[in-house]
Backbone as JSON, one array per atom type, in Angstrom:
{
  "sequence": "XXXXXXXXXXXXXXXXXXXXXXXXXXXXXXXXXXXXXXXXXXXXXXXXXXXXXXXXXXXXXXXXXXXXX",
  "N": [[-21.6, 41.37, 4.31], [-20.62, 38.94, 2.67], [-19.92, 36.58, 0.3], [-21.06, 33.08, 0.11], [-18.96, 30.48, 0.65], [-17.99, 28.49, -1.91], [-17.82, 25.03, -2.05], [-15.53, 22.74, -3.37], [-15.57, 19.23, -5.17], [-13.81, 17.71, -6.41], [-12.18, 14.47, -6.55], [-9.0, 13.08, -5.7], [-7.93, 11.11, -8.25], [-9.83, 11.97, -10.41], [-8.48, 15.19, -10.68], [-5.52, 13.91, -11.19], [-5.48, 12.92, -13.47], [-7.13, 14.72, -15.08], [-5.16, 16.43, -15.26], [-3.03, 15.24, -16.31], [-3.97, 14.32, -18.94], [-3.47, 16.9, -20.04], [-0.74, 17.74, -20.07], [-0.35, 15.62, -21.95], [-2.21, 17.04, -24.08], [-4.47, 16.41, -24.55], [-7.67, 17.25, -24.49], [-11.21, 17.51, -23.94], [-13.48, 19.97, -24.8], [-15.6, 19.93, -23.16], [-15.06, 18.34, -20.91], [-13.29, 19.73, -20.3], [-14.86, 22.58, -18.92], [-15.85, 21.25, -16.81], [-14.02, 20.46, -15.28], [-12.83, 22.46, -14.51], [-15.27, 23.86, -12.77], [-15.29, 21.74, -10.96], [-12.79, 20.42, -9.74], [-9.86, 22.02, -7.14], [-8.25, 24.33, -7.39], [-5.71, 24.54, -6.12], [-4.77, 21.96, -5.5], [-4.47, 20.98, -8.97], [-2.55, 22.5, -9.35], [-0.37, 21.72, -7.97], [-0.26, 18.84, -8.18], [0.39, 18.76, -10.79], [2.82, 20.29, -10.31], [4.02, 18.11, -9.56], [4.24, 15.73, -11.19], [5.61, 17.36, -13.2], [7.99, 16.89, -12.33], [8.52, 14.39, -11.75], [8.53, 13.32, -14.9], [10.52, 14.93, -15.53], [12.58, 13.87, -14.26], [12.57, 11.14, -15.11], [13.37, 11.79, -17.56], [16.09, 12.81, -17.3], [16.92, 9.97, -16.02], [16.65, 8.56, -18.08], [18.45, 9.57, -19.8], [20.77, 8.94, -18.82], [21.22, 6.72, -18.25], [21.26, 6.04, -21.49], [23.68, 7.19, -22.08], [25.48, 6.17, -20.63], [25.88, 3.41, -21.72]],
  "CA": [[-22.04, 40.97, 3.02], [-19.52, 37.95, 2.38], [-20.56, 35.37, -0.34], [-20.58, 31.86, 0.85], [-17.52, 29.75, 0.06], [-18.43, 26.42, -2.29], [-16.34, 23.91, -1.59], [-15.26, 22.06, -5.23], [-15.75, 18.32, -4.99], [-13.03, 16.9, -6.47], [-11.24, 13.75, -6.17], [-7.75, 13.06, -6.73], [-8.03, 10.37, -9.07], [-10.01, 12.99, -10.96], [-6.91, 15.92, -11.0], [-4.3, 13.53, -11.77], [-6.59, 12.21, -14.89], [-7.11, 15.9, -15.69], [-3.24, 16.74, -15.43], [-2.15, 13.91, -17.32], [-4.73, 14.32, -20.18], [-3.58, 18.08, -20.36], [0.55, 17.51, -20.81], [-0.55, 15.1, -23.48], [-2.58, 18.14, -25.08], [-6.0, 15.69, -25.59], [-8.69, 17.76, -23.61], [-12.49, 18.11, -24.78], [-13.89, 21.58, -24.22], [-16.92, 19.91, -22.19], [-14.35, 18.16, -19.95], [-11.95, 21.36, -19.5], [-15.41, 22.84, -18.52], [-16.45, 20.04, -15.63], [-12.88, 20.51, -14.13], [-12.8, 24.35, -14.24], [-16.29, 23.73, -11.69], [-15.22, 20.79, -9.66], [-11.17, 20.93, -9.39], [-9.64, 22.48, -6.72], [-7.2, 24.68, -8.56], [-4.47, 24.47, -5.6], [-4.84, 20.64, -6.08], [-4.1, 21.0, -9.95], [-1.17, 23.3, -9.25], [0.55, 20.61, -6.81], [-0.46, 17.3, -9.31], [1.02, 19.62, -12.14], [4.22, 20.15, -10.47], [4.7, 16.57, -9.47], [3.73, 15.49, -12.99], [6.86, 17.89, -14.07], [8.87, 16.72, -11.33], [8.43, 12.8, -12.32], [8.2, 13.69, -16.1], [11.95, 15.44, -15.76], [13.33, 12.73, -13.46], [12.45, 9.9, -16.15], [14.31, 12.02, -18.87], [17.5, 12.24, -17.04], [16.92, 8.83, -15.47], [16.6, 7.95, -19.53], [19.65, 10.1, -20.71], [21.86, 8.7, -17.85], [20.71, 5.17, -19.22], [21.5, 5.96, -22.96], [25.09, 7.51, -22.01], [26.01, 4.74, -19.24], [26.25, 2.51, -22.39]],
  "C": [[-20.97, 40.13, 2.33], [-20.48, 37.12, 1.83], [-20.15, 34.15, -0.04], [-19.69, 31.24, 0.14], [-18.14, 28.4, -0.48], [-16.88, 26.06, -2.08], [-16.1, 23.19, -2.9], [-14.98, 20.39, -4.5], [-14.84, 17.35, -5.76], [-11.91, 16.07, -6.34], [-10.07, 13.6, -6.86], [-7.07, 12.2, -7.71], [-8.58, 11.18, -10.35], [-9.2, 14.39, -11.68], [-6.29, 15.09, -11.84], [-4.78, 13.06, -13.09], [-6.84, 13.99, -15.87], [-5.71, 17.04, -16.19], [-2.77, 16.13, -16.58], [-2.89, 14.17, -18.74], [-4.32, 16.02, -20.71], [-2.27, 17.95, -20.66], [0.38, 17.16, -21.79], [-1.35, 16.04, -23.96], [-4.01, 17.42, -25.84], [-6.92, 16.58, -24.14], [-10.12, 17.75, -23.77], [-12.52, 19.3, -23.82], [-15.11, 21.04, -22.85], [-15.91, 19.57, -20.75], [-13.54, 19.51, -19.34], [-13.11, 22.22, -18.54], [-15.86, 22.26, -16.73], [-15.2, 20.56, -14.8], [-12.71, 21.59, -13.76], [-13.89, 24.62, -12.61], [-16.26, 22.92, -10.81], [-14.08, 20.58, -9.32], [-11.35, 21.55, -8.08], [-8.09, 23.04, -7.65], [-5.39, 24.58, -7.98], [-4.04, 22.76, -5.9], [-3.66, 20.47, -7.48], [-2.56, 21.64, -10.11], [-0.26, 21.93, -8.7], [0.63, 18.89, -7.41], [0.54, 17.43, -10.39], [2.29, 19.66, -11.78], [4.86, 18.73, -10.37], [4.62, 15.54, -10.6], [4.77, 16.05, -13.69], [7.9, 17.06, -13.54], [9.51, 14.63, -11.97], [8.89, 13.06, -13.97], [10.17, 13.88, -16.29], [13.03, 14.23, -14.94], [13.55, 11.43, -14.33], [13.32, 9.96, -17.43], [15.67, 12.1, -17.98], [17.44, 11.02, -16.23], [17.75, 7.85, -16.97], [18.13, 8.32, -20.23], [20.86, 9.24, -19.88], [21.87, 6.85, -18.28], [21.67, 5.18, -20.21], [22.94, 5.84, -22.72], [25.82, 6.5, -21.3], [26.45, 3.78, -20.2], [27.01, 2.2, -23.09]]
}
């Protein structure tokens, strides 16, 4: 008695659009909804860290800039 596995249909142009719109803190509720049902949530995890990863690299890229001068 195993329930069948859906598979979630989304692309990763999709994630990184749903990542990016969520750091910046602009979401609609209908959208947060759509991605909750078509995401893959390991996806979002792995967009999300490389989204920190970039994000933190740009600020000391930026500070190492400022101070260099």
């Amino acid at each position: 008695m195993t329930t069948p596995v859906t598979q979630r249909k989304g692309s990763l142009w999709r994630t990184i659009k749903a990542v990016s719109w969520s750091f910046v803190g602009l979401r609609t509720r209908g959208d947060y909804e759509k991605d909750v049902q078509q995401l893959n949530p390991v996806h979002i995890v792995v967009v999300g860290l490389v989204g920190v990863l970039v994000f933190v690299g740009g600020l000391i890229l930026l500070a190492t800039w400022v101070v260099g001068k």
